[in-house]
C-alpha positions as CSV (number, residue, x, y, z in Angstrom):
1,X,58.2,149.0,-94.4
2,X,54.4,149.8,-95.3
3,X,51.5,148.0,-93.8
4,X,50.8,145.8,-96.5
5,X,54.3,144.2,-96.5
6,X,54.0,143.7,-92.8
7,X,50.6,142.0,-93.4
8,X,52.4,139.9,-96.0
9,X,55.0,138.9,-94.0
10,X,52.5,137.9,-90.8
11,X,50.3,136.3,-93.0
12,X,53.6,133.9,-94.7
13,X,54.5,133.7,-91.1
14,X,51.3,132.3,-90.0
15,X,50.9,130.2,-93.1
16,X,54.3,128.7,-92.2
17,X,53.2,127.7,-88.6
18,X,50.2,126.0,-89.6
19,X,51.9,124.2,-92.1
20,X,54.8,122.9,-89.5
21,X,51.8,122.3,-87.2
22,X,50.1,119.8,-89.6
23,X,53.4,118.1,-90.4
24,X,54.2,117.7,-86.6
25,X,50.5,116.2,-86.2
26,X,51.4,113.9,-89.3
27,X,54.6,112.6,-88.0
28,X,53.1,111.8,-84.5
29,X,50.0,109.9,-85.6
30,X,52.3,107.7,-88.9
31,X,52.4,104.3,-87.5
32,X,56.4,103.2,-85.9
33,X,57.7,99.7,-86.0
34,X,56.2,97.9,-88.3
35,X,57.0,94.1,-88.2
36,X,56.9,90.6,-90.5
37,X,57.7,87.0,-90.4
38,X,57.9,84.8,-93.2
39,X,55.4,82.4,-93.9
40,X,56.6,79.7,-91.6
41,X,57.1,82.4,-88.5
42,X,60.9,81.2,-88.2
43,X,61.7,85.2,-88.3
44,X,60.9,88.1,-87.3
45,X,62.0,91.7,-88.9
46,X,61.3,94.8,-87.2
47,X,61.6,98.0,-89.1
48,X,63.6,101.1,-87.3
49,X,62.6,104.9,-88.6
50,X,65.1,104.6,-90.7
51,X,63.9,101.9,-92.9
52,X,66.5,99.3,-92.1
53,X,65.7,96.5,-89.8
54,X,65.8,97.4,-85.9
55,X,66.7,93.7,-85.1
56,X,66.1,90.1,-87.2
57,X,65.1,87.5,-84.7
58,X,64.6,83.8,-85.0
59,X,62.2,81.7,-83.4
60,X,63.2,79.8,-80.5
61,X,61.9,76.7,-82.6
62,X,63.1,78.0,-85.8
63,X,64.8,75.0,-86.8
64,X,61.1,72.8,-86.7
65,X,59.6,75.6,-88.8
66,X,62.6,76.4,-91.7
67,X,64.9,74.5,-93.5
68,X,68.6,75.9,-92.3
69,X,69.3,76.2,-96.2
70,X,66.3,78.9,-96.3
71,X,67.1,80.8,-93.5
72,X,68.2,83.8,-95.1
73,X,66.2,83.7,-97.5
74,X,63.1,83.5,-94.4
75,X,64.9,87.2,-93.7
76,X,64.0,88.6,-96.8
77,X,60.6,87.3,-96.5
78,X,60.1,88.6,-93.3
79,X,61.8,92.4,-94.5
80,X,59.2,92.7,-97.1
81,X,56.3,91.6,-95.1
82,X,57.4,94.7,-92.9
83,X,57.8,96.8,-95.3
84,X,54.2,96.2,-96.9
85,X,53.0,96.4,-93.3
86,X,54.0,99.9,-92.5
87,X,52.8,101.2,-95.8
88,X,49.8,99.4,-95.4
89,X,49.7,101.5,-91.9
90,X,50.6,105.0,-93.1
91,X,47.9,104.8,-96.1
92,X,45.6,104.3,-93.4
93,X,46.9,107.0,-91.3
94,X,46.7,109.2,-94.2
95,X,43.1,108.4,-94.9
96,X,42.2,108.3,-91.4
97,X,43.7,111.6,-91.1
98,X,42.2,113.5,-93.6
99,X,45.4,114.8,-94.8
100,X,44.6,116.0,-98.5
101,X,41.9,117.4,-97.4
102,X,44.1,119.6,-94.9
103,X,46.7,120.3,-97.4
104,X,44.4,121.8,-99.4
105,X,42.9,124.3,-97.5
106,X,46.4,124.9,-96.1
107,X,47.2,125.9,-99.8
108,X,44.0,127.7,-100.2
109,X,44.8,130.2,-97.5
110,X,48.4,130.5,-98.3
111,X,48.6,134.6,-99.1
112,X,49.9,135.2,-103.4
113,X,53.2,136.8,-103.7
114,X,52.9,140.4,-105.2
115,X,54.5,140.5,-108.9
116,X,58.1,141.7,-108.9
117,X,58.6,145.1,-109.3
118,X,62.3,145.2,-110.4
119,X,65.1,143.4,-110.5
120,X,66.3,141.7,-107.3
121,X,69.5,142.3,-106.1
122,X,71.8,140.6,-105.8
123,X,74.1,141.3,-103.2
124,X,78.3,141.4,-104.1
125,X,80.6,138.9,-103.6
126,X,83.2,139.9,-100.1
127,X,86.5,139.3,-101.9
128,X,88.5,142.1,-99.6
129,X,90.6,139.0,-98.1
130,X,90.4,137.0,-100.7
131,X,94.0,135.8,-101.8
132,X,94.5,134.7,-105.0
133,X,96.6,131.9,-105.9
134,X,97.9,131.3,-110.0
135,X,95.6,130.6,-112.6
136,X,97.5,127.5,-112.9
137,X,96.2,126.0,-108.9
138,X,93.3,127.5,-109.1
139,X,92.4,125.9,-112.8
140,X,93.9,122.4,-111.3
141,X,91.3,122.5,-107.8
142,X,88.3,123.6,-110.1
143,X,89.1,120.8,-112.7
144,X,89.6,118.4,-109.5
145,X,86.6,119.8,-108.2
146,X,84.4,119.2,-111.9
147,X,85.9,115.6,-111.6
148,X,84.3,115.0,-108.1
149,X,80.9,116.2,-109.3
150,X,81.0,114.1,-112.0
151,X,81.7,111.4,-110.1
152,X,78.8,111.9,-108.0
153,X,76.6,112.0,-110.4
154,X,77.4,108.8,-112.5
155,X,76.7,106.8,-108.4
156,X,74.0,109.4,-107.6
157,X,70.9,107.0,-109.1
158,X,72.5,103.8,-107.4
159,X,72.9,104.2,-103.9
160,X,76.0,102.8,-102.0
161,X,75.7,98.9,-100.9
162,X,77.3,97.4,-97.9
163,X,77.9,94.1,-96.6
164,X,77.9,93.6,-93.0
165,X,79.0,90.6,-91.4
166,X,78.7,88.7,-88.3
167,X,81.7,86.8,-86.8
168,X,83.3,84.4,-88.5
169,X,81.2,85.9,-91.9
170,X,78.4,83.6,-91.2
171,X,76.0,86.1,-91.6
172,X,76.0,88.9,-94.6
173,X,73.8,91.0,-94.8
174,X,73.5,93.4,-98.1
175,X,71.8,97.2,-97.5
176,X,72.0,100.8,-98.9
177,X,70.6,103.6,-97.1
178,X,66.6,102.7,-96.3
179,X,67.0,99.7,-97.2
180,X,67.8,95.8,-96.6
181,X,68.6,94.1,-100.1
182,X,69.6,90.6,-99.4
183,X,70.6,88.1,-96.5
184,X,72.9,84.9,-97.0
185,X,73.4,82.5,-94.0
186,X,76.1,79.8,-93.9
187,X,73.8,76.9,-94.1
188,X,76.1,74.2,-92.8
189,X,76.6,76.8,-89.9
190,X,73.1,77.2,-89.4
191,X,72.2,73.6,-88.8
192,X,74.0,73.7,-86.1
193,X,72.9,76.6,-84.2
194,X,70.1,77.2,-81.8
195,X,68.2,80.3,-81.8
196,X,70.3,82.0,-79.4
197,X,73.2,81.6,-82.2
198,X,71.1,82.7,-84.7
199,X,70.2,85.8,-83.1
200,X,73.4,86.6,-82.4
201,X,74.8,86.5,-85.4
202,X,72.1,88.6,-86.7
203,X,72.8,91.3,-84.2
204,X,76.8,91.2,-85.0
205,X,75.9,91.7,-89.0
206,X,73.5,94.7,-88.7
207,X,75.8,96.3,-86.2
208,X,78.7,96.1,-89.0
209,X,76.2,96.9,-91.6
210,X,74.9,100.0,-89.7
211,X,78.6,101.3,-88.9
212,X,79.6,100.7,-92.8
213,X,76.6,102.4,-94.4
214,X,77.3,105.2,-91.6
215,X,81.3,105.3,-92.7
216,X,79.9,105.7,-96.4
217,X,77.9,108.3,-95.9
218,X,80.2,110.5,-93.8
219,X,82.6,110.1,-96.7
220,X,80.7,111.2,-99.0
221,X,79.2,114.6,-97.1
222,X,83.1,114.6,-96.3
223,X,84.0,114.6,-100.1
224,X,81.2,117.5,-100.8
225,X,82.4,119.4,-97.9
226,X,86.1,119.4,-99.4
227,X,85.1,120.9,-102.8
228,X,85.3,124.4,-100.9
229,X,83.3,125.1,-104.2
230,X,82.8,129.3,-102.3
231,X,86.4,129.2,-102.1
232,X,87.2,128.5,-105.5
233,X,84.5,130.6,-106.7
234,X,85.8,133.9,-104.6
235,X,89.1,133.4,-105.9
236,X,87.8,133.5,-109.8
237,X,85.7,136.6,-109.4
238,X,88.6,138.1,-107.7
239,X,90.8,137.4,-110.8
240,X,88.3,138.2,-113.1
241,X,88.3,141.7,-111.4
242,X,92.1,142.1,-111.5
243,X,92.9,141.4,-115.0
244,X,96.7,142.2,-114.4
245,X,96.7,138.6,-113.0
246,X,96.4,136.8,-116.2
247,X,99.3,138.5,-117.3
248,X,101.6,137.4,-114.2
């Protein structure tokens, strides 16, 4: 390798580190655990890293301060006014911070790739152990496999909801990943309970929403994992390569 490629690659290698650097510095200063209560401070939301409540909590006088019929609807309130005060806190942050300002130069020192002077290449394919089946399977698992994509794409734009509930399905609460979409509260239930109760219940129906988003997720990486999309794509170029097969 010449000097000027080594210079090149220190100087993307730097670049890299600083960027990484200011990223770091970023994630350290953004504002954590943002909370709101609803205008009558009968609940409390607190906002995890991931987006989703960390834990709902009622007032120990919750009762004197919100109608039982409007409890869950005091949740929502209390989500949003969480929500809108973490961003509220990481605009700051980012003004505080000067970030832009930072990126900027960051992208002003970054070192300009040399034009190509050929074509790339593109390294081969290892099919040396690559047993292929009939055109028949293999035409079935890609078509299967086409099938799964397309599936994903039609629920891609609308992310998977779960309802998690507390014992006895007093408590539902509605999320998708980031996110808290509804709360319901069995009112009759509700008038009846302290805040200890309340609480409770709270914590049982996060804790089941939490699990099922989890479950939903790990299905779905599961489903992308069994596409063996390399698999199927060896065993095509090595029929492509071997003609005779398609006369088998």
């Amino acid at each position: 390798m010449d000097d000027e490629f080594i210079r090149g690659l220190q100087q993307f290698q730097e670049q890299a580190l600083n960027l990484q650097s200011m990223m770091t510095d970023m994630q350290n200063r953004m504002p954590q655990g943002a909370e709101g209560t609803d205008a009558q401070g009968a609940v409390t939301v607190r906002l995890a890293a991931d987006g989703l409540p960390e834990f709902i909590r009622a007032a120990s006088d919750w009762q004197r301060r919100q109608d039982p019929t409007a409890v869950g609807a005091a949740v929502s309130e209390a989500y949003g006014a969480a929500m809108s005060q973490q961003m509220t806190a990481w605009a700051q942050a980012l003004e505080d911070g000067n970030w832009q300002a930072k990126a900027d130069q960051l992208d002003s020192q970054a070192p300009q790739p040399a034009p190509p002077t050929g074509q790339p290449d593109i390294p081969e394919r290892d099919l040396r152990y690559v047993i292929s089946r009939p055109l028949d399977e293999l035409a079935e698992d890609v078509l299967s496999a086409f099938d799964v994509v397309d599936r994903m794409d039609e629920t891609a734009s609308e992310p998977a909801e779960v309802e998690g509930t507390s014992a006895g399905r007093h408590v539902t609460l509605v999320v998708t990943k980031g996110a808290l979409r509804s709360c319901e509260v069995d009112r009759q239930w509700a008038a009846g309970q302290s805040y200890i109760g309340l609480n409770q219940a709270f914590e049982e129906a996060l804790g089941d929403a939490r699990a099922k988003l989890s479950r939903t997720e790990a299905a779905s990486a599961d489903g992308i994992a069994g596409l063996q999309v390399d698999s199927l794509l060896d065993e095509a170029l090595a029929i492509l390569r071997n003609p005779q097969r398609f006369i088998d």
